[in-house]
N, C-alpha and C positions, 0 to 999 in steps of 0.2 A: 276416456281421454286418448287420443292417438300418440299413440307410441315409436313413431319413427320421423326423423325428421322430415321427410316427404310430408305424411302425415300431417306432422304442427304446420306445416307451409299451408298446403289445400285447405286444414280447420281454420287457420286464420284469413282466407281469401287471400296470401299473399303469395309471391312466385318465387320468393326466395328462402333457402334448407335452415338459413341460421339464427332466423329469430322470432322463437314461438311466443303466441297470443298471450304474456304472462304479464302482471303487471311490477314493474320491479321497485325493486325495496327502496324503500329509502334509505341515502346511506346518512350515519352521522357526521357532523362538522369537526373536525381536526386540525385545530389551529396552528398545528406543528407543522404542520404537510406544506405551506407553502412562506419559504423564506427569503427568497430573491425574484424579481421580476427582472428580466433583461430584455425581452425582446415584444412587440405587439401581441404573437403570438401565445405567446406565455401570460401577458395578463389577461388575453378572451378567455384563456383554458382556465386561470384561477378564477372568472367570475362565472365561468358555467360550473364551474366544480363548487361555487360558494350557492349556487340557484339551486343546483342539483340534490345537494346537502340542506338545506332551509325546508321544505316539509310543502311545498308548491306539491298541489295533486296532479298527478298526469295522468292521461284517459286510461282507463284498468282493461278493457275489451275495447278493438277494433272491429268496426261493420262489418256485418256478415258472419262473428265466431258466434251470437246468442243461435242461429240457426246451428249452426256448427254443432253446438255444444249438445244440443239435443237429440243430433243422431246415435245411435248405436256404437258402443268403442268398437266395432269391428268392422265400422264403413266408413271410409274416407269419400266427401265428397268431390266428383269429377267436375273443377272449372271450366267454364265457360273459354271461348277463343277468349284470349288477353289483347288489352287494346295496347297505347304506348305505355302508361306506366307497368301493365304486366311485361313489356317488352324492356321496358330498363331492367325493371327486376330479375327476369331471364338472364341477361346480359352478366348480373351480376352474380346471379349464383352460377353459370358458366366460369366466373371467374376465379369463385372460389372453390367448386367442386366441380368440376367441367362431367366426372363419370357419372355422378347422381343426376345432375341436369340434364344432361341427354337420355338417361335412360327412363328418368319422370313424365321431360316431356313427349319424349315416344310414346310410352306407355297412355299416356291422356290424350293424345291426338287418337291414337286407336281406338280408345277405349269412347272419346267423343262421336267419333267415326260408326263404332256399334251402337250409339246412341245409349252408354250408360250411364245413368247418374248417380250411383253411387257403388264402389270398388271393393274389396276386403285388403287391409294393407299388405303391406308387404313383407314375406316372413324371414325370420334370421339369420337364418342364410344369406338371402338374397340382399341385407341389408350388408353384409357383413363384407359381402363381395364386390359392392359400390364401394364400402370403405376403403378398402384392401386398394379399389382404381381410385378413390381418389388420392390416397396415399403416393400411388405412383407416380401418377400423372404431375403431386407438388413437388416429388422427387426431381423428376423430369426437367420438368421448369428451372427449379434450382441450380442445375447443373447446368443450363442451356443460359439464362438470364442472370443468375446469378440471388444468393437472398435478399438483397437489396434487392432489386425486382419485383420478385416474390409478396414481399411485404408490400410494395407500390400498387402491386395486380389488387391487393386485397384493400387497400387503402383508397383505389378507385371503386370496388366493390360497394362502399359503406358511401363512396360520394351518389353513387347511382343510386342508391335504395332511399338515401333521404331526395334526390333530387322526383323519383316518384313518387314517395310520400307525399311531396308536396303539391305533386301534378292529381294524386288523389283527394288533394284536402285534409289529409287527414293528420292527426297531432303528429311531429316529429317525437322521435325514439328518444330520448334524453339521453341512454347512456349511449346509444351509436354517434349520437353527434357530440358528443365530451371526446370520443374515445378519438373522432376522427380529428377533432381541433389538437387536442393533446398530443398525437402522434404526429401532426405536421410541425408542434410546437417542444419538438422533442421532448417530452412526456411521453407516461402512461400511468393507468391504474393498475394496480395490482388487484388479484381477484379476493373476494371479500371470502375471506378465512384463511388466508394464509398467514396472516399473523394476528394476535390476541387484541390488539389495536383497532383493529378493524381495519381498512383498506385505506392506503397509504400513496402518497401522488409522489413519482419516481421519477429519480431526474436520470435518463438515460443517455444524454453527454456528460463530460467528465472534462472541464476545462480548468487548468491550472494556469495562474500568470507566471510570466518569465522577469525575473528580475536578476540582473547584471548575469545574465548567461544561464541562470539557474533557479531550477523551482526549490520553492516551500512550504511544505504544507504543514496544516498540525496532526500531529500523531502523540496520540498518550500525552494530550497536555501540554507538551512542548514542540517547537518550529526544527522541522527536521527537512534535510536534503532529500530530493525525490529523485531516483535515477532509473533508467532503462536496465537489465542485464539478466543476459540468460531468456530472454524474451519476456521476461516479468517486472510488474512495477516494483521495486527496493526504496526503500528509507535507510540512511544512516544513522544510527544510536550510537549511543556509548557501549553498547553491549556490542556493537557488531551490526552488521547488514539485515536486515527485517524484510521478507516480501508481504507485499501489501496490497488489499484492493481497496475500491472505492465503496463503500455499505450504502446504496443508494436507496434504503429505508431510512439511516437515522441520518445521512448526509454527513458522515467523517468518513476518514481513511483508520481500518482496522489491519490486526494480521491474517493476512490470507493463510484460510484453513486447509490449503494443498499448495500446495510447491508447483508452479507452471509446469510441464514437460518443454523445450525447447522445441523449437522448430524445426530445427535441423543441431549436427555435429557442430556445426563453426558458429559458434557464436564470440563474442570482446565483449570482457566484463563491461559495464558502464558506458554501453554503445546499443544502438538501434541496428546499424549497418554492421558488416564484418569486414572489417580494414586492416592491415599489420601494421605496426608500432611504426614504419616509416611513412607511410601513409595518412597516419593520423597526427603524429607529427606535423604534417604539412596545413593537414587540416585545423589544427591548434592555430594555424597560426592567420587564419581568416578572422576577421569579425566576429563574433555571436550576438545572436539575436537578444535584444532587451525590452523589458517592458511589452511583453506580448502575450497572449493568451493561446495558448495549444490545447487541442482537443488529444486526447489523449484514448479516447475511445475510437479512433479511429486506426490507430497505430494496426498495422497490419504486417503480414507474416515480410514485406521488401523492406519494415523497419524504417519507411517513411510517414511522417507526421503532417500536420495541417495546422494553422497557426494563423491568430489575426491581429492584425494591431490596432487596438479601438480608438487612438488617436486619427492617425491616416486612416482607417480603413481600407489598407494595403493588405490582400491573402495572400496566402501562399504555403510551398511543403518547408518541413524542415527534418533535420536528421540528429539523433545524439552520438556526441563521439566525446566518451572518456568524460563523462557526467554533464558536458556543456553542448547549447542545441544552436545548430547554426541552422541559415536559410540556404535551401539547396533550389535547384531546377533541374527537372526532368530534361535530359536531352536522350535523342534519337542513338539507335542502337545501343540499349541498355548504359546509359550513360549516365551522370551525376555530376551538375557545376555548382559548386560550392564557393562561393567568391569568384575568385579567379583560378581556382582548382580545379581540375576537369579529371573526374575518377572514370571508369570503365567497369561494366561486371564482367570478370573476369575468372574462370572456373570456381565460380558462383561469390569471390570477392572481391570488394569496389579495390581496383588500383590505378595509379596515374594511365595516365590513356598513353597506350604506345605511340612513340613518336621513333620518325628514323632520325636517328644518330651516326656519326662516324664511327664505323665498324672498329673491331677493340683490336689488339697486336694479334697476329697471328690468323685474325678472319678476315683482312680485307682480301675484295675479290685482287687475284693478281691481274685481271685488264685492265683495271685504271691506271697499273703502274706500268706493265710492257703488253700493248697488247699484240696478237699475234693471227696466226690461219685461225689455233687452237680455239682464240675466243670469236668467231665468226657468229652472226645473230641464231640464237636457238640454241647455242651448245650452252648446257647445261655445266653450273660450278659445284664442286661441293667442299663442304668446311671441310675444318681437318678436324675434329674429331667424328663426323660420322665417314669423312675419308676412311678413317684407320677400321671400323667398325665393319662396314662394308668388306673390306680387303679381306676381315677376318672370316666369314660371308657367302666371300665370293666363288669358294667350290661348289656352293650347293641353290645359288639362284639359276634362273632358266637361263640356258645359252641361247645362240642365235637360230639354230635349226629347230628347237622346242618355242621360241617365240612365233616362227613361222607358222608352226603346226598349230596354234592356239591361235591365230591369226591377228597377233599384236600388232600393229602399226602407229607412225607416230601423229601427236593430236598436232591438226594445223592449227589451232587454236589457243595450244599452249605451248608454248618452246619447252624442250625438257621432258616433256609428259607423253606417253604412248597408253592404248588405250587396245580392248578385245573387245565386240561385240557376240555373246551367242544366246539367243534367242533376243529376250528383253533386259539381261542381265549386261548391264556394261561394265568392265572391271579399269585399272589404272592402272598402270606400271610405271616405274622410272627406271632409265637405263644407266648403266655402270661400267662403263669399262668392258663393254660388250653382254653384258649379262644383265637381267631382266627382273627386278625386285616388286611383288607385288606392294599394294598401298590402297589401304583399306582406312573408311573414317570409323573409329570408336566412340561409342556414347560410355563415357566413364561412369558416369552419376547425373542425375537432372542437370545439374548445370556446366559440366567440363565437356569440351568434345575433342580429341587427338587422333590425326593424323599416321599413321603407324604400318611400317616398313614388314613385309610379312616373308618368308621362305615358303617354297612350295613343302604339300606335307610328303607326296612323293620323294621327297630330298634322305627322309629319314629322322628328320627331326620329329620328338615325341609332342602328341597329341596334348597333353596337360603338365607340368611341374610345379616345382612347389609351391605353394599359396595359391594353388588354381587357375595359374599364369601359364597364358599361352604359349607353349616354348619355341612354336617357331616364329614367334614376334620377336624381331631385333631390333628396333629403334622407333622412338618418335620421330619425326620429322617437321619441319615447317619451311615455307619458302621466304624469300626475303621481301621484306613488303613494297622496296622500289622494285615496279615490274620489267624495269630492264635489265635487269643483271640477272633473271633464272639461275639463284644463287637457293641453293637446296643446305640447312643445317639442321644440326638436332631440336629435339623444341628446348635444349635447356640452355644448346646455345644460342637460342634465340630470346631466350630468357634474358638473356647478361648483355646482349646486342640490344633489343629493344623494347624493352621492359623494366631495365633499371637493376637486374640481379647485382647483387655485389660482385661473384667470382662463379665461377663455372662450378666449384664444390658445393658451393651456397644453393645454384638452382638445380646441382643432380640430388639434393637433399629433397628439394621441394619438389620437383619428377614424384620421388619415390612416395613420398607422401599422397601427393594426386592420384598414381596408382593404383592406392587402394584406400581411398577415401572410402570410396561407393561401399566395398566389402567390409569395413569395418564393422565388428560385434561385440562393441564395448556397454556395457550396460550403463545406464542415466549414473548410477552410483560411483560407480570406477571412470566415467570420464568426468566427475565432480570431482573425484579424489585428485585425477592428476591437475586438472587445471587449477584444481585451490592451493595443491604444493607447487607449482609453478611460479602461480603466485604471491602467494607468501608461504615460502618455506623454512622459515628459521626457526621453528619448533618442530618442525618432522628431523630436523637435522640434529636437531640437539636430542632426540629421543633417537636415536639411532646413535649418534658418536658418544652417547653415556654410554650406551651399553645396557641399552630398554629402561633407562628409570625415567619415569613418568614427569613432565614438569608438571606444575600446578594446574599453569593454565589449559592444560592439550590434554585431556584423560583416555581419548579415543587416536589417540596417532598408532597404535598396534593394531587399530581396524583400518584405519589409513593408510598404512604402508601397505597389508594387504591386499586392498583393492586396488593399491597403484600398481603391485608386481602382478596383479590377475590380470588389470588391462593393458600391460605393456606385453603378460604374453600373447593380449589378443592383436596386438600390434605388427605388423613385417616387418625386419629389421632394414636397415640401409648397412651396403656396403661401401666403407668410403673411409677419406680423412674428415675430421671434424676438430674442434677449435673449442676449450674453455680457457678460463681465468680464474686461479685458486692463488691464495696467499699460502705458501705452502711454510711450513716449520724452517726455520734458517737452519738451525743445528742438520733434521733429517736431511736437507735438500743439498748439504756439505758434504754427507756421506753417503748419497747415492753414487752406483756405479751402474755401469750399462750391463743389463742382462740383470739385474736381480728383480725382483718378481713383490711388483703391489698390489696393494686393494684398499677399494673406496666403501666405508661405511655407508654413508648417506650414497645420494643417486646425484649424479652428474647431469646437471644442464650442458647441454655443449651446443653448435653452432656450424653449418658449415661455412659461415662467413667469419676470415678470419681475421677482418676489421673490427669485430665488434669486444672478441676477447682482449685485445692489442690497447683499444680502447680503454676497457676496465682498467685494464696495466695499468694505462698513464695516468689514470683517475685516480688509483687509490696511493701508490705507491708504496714502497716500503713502510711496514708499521711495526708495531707490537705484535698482530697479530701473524704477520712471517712476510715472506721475502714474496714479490707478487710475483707470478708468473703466468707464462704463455703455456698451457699444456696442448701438444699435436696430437691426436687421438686416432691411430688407424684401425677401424672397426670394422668385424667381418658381423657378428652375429647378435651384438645386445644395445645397437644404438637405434632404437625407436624414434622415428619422426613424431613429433607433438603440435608442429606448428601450427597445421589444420585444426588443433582442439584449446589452444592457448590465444591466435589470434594475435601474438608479440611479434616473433618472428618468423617468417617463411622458411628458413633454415634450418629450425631448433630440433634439436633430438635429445631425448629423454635415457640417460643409462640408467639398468639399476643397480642397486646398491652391491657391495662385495662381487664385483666383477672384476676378474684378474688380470693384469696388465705388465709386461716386460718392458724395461726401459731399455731401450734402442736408438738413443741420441740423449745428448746433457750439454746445454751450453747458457751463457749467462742468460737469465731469465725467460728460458724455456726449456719444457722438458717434453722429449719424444717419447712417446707410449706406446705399446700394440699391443690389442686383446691375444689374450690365451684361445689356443684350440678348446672346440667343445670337452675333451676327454681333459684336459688340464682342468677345467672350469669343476668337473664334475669329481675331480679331485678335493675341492674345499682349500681351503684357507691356508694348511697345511706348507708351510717353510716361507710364506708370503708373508711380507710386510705390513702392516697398517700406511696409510698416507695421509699423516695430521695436515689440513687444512680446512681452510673457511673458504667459500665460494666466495667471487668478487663480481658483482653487480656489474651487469654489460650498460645498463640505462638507468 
């Protein structure tokens, strides 16, 4: 018997590596296997799979193997020149293994050439080493066409071999043409032993309908909600949240026996896309899709869907935001129009598409209001806060006789902008009040790109600091998007300018966070920890302000708070003011004075937008539970950004628990705070206060 696929190709007289002279089994009928027809294609695939199965004999040996069979197992007979159906069939084992095919049909050209007619195969090695290129070579493909492709290339493969089959006369393959109807009719077969069953007809889409905004499927019996989150498919039970796949053996939804990894760090509970809570708000507030059917096996890693409506026969994407799937359109420059919503991606999350607005107090350019020589075409404006930044700076950027010597000149192309050429290497500068700041583009992470204001390193500034931050980078930067005003600010106050930020605190929170997206080394476990206490945290809180007793329902919150404080140390902190809402004890909050010294059992959600705690305020009001409050928080060293890992709000920082704070302002219904020095902190608990409240819900 020839032992290599070469081999079974030449014994069978055919020119293709994958399907040796065998006669194949008949499989049994399994009346389970086919329970829906929907489309043309799926019922040809059920009545070849019904002929297939029925006991019909197909040819056992094709012409030409009884010679075959007779030679010696250690000569392979050398083919004749191939006419067209040897050239289809060339064509197709080219397609599926391109290294074996060329080096087969080399080898038989030659070997015809020497007038041999019969070869010894070919040895272990040498097969081993065609594998090893074909391997590659699918690899190759893969990456260049993509696996869709891939599977196309080989699906054309299986059309050419029957189309020479038939150009031979000879019986078609029964299972290559099941295999190739079934896979155009989104099918397949499963291989016969991989379940006790015997071989089993798989449905390889995965289509759920959509009713009033929302799927349902059965799971364990009963009709349960299907959502997106975490990159996995979820059920809602009574028990809690279930991921789930689809068992496209027995045709239900089971519990998936591994947990997804995510995609990336950002992902929104109960969303396909990653949007913050103001954004998805907006989005709540379009239409959703009804009565439609989404594939759901297509869902892919940008969290967009595919959807049909079999009334109309209207296609199209759709997206899930917060369990409900609405109809979106791809637009140009990573865009997304959701009704009449138009998001952007935007350091890798869809937000409203920047629009120019009336510039906020304090950044309009001064030319509109007096202009003068000052504002003549090309002169360059700059905000005030990277004014003040600059000034801070400004000993140690290049003067005017070191710009010379570098041969900086200004760009006639860009008002503002000056530029060096030396060799192929062209750099940017902007000028300042006579001195010369380099401006270099950052790649943060795959998807963020910033802009960023640099010191020369000859100035003295050190090479690394801490968290691996370049130190002599001192600003982001961005230009203002109307091109006449060469109005130069930071990216955070271009944040609050043209991108909707609430307050300038709000987007130096979210700066800092962007920062160090990319560097984050929070392990899958700790950044589940913190986004599940983010999200509902009213049993971490009450196991913490008992004083560790356990409720009934939370037996594991002592391994939870753990891995929220491991991954807030893996966190950079932000320095800054920040903004919660706590109902605080009326009694305690009567006997505060300024300068005595608190701490928080549980961990502080806080906010650099200081609309959203002010909110809660007027939400809850005064209760039983205490007196509400505004708390100001000015944080040097333990307010961790979470917004990038929660997906609520672009602001949000994470304190942790028993972090020590001096009261440095008290007035009706708010209370000023400031963190303790490291060496206080490291002190403990020691003469500090407890701070009985309850956290008050911003949304």
């Amino acid at each position: 018997m020839p032992t290599t696929a070469a081999a079974h190709r030449h014994a069978a007289g055919r020119f293709h590596a994958r399907t040796p002279a065998t006669a194949p089994a008949l499989r049994p009928l399994d009346t389970t296997t086919i329970r829906r027809v929907d489309t043309p294609a799926q019922a040809l695939a059920a009545v070849l799979l019904i002929s297939n199965a029925s006991g019909l004999q197909a040819a056992t040996v094709r012409p030409g193997s009884r010679a075959a069979a007779a030679l010696p197992a250690d000569c392979v007979p050398v083919p004749v020149s191939p006419g067209m159906p040897g050239v289809l069939h060339g064509i197709a084992g080219l397609l599926r293994s391109p290294v074996t095919e060329l080096f087969t049909d080399a080898r038989n050209a030659w070997e015809r050439h020497e007038s041999v007619r019969c070869a010894p195969p070919l040895s272990t090695g040498v097969r081993a080493l065609l594998q090893v290129g074909d391997a590659v070579s699918t690899l190759a493909e893969a990456a260049v066409i993509g696996s869709r492709g891939v599977f196309a290339m080989q699906e054309v493969a299986s059309v050419l071999d029957l189309g020479a089959d038939a150009m031979e006369r000879r019986p078609l393959d029964r299972d290559t043409l099941v295999d190739a109807v079934l896979g155009q009719a989104g099918l397949r077969l499963d291989e016969p032993g991989a379940d006790a069953r015997g071989p089993r007809l798989v449905v390889a889409q995965t289509t759920v309908e959509l009713r009033e905004g929302r799927m349902q499927v059965r799971f364990e019996g009963a009709e349960h909600t299907l959502s997106i989150s975490d990159g996995q498919l979820q059920v809602h039970t009574d028990s809690g949240v279930v991921p789930v796949r689809w068992d496209t053996a027995d045709w239900e939804w089971k519990r998936s026996p591994v947990t997804v990894t995510p995609h990336a760090g950002r992902v929104r509970a109960e969303s396909s896309i990653r949007l913050f809570d103001h954004a998805a708000a907006r989005v709540r507030e379009q239409p959703p899709l009804d009565n439609v059917r989404v594939r759901l096996d297509l869902l892919g890693k940008d969290g967009i869907l595919y959807y049909e409506d079999p009334v109309s026969g209207q296609v199209g994407n759709a997206v899930c935001v917060d369990g409900r799937y609405y109809g979106a359109t791809l637009e140009p420059q990573l865009g997304l129009r959701i009704g009449t919503l138009e998001l952007v991606l935007q350091d890798g999350i869809y937000q409203p598409r920047e629009a120019e607005r009336p510039a906020q107090a304090g950044n309009a350019p001064r030319c509109r209001r007096a202009p003068d020589a000052a504002c003549a075409m090309g002169q360059p404006q700059f905000s005030t806060g990277l004014s003040r930044i600059l000034r801070q700076q400004h000993a140690h950027a290049l003067t005017a006789e070191q710009a010379r010597t570098r041969g900086i000149v200004a760009d006639p192309a860009r008002p503002g902008w000056h530029l060096s050429r030396k060799g192929d290497r062209l750099r940017h500068y902007v000028q300042f009040s006579g001195r010369y700041f380099r401006v270099r583009m950052r790649q943060l992470d795959e998807f963020t790109q910033r802009l960023s204001l640099y010191l020369p390193r000859a100035s003295g500034a050190g090479r690394l600091s801490h968290w691996g931050r370049l130190a002599h980078r001192i600003a982001d930067i961005r230009q203002s998007l109307p091109a006449h005003e060469h109005r130069f600010m930071t990216q955070a106050e271009f944040n609050v300018e043209y991108r909707g930020m609430p307050s300038l605190e709000a987007a130096e929170v979210y700066e800092s966070a962007i920062q160090h997206a990319g560097r984050l080394r929070l392990s899958q476990l700790q950044r589940a920890a913190i986004r599940s206490y983010l999200l509902r945290r009213r049993s971490v809180d009450e196991f913490l302000q008992s004083g560790g007793v356990l409720p009934p329902m939370f037996t594991d919150a002592p391994q939870v708070v753990a891995r929220i404080n491991r991954g807030l140390a893996r966190i950079p902190p932000h320095a800054g003011r920040v903004y919660t809402a706590l109902a605080v004890d009326t009694r305690q909050l009567a006997l505060l004075e300024v300068g005595q010294t608190l701490y928080s059992d549980s961990f502080l959600v806080a906010s650099g937008d200081r609309g959203r705690a002010v909110a809660a305020v007027a939400r809850a009001g005064d209760g039983p539970q205490g007196a509400s409050t505004v708390l100001t928080l000015e944080m040097q060293h333990r307010a961790h950004p979470t917004g990038l890992i929660s997906l609520q709000d672009e602001a949000q920082v994470l304190i942790g628990n028993n972090v020590l704070f001096k009261v440095i302002g008290k007035s009706p219904g708010e209370l000023h705070l400031e963190e303790l020095s490291p060496t206080r902190q490291a002190m403990g608990k020691l003469g500090a206060q407890p701070l009985h409240s309850v956290p008050l819900r911003s949304a």
